[in-house]
N, C-alpha and C positions, 0 to 999 in steps of 0.2 A: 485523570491520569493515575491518580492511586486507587482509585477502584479497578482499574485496568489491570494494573502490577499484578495487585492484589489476585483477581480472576484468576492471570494466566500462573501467579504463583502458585495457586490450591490447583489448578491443573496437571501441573506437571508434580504434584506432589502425588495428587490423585492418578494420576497415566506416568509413573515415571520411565518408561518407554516409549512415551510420545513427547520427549523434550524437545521436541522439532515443534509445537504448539507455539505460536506467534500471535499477538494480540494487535489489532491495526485500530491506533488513535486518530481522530482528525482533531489537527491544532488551526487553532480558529486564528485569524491576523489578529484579534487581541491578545489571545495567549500569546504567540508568537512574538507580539515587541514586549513583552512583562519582561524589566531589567531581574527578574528573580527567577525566571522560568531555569533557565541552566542550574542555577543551585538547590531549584527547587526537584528539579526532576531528578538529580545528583542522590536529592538526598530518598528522595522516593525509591528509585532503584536501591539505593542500600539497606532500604529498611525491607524492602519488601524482597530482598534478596533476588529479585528478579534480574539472568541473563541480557543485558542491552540487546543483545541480538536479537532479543523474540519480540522486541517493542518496535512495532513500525507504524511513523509517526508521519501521519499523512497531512501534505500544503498543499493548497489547490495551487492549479497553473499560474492564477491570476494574483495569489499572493507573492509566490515568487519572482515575478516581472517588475513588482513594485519595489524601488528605490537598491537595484543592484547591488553597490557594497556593502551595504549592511546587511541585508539580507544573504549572500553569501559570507558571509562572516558570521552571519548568528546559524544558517544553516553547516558552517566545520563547526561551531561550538557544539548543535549539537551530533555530529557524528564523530566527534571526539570524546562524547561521552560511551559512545559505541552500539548507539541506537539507528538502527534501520530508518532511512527518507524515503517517501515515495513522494513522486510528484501526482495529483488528482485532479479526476476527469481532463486527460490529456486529449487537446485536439478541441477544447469550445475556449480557450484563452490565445493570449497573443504574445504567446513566449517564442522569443526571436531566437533563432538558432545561432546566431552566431554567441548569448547567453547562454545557453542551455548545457554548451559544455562546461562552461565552469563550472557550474553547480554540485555539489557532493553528494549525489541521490544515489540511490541504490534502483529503484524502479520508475517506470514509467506505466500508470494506469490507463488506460483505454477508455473512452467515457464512453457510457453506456447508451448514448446517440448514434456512433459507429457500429456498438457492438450487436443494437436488437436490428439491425437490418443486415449484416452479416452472411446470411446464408440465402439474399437476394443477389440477381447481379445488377448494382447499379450503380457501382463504384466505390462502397465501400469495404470490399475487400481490397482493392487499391489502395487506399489510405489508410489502413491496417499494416497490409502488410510494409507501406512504407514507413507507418511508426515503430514497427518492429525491427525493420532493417535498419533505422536511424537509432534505436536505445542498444541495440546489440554494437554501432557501431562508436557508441558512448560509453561502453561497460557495461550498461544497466539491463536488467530484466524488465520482462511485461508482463501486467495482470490487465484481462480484458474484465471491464467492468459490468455486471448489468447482464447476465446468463442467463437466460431463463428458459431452453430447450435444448435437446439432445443436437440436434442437427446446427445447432449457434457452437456446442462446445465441438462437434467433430471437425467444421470447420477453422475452429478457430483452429485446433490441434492440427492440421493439414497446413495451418500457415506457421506453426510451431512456435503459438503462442506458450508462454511455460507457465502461465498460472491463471485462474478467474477467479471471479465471483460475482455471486445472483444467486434469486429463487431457486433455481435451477438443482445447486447445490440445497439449499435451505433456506426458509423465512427467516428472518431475525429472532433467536431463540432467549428466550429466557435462561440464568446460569444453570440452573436445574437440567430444562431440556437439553444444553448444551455437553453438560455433561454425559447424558443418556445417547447422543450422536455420536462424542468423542468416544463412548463404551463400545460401542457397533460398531468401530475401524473402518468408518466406508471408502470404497476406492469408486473414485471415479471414473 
C-alpha cells in the first residue's frame, strides 16, 4: 500500500496535469480484517501526501458477502478515509442483491469471464449490460475487466461501459515503462 502511494505520488509530481492518475490496490481478506489497516493507511496517505481519491482499493465479490456488519462497517471506515471501493471480478461470486446496496463502493468491476466473450452473441452481452444497468442504478461506475481487442472495447463502449482494463490497453508495466506510457498521453 505504501509502494502504491508512493508510485502514484512521484507521478503526479512527475505529470502534474495528469492528477486524474489513480493507483488500484487489491486488499487481500487478511489485510482487510488487520485491526490497524484504518490507522495504518491514515498514516500512509499523510505521509505520502497522496489525494485518497486516486487510491482505489479493490475486494473481491466474495470478500464482501462474508460476515455482513463488519464488513460494511470496515468498508465506511475506509471510505471515510476518502479512498475509492471497488467491488472485484463482479459476477463469479454470490453477492446477494438485496446486500449489495448497502455497501459504500464507488465501482463495480466486470470479471473478465464476461468480458473476453463480449463481442460474441451468446448472452454475455445480456449479463453485462444488466450489471451495468444494476451499478448505475446503485450509484456506482463500471470497469469491464480483462480487455484485450478493439472490437471487446467498441463493444463494450456501445453498451456505455465507462471504464476497462487489459492487455489491450497495456501489459503490466514496470514504474519506469509506466512512466514512458503516462509521457505519450494515449487516448483510447
Amino acid at each position: 500500500m505504501e509502494e502504491a502511494c508512493r508510485q502514484v505520488a512521484g507521478w503526479h509530481d512527475r505529470f502534474p496535469k495528469d492528477r486524474h492518475i489513480s493507483m488500484n490496490v487489491n486488499l487481500s481478506r487478511k489485510q482487510f480484517v488487520q485491526g490497524d489497516l484504518i490507522g495504518r493507511l491514515r498514516d500512509i496517505l499523510t505521509e505520502t501526501r497522496v489525494d485518497p481519491r486516486v487510491l482505489r482499493l479493490e475486494v473481491s465479490e466474495g470478500l464482501i458477502t462474508s460476515n455482513s456488519e463488519s464488513t460494511v462497517a470496515r468498508l465506511r471506515q475506509l471510505k471515510d478515509l476518502g479512498v475509492r471501493l471497488h467491488i472485484d471480478d463482479f459476477g463469479t461470486g454470490s453477492a446477494s442483491l438485496s446486500y449489495l446496496h448497502r455497501l459504500p463502493t464507488d465501482t463495480i468491476k466486470i470479471d473478465r469471464s464476461f468480458v473476453s466473450r463480449v463481442d460474441a452473441e451468446n448472452g454475455r452481452v445480456g449479463i453485462i449490460r444488466t450489471i451495468i444497468s444494476l451499478a448505475r442504478s446503485l450509484g456506482m461506475q463500471v470497469t469491464a475487466e480483462g480487455l484485450e481487442t478493439a472490437s471487446q472495447l467498441a463493444r463494450l463502449r456501445e453498451l456505455e461501459c465507462e471504464s476497462g482494463q487489459g492487455y489491450y490497453f497495456s501489459k503490466p508495466l514496470t514504474p519506469r515503462a509506466a512512466d514512458e506510457l503516462i509521457a505519450r498521453h494515449p487516448h483510447w
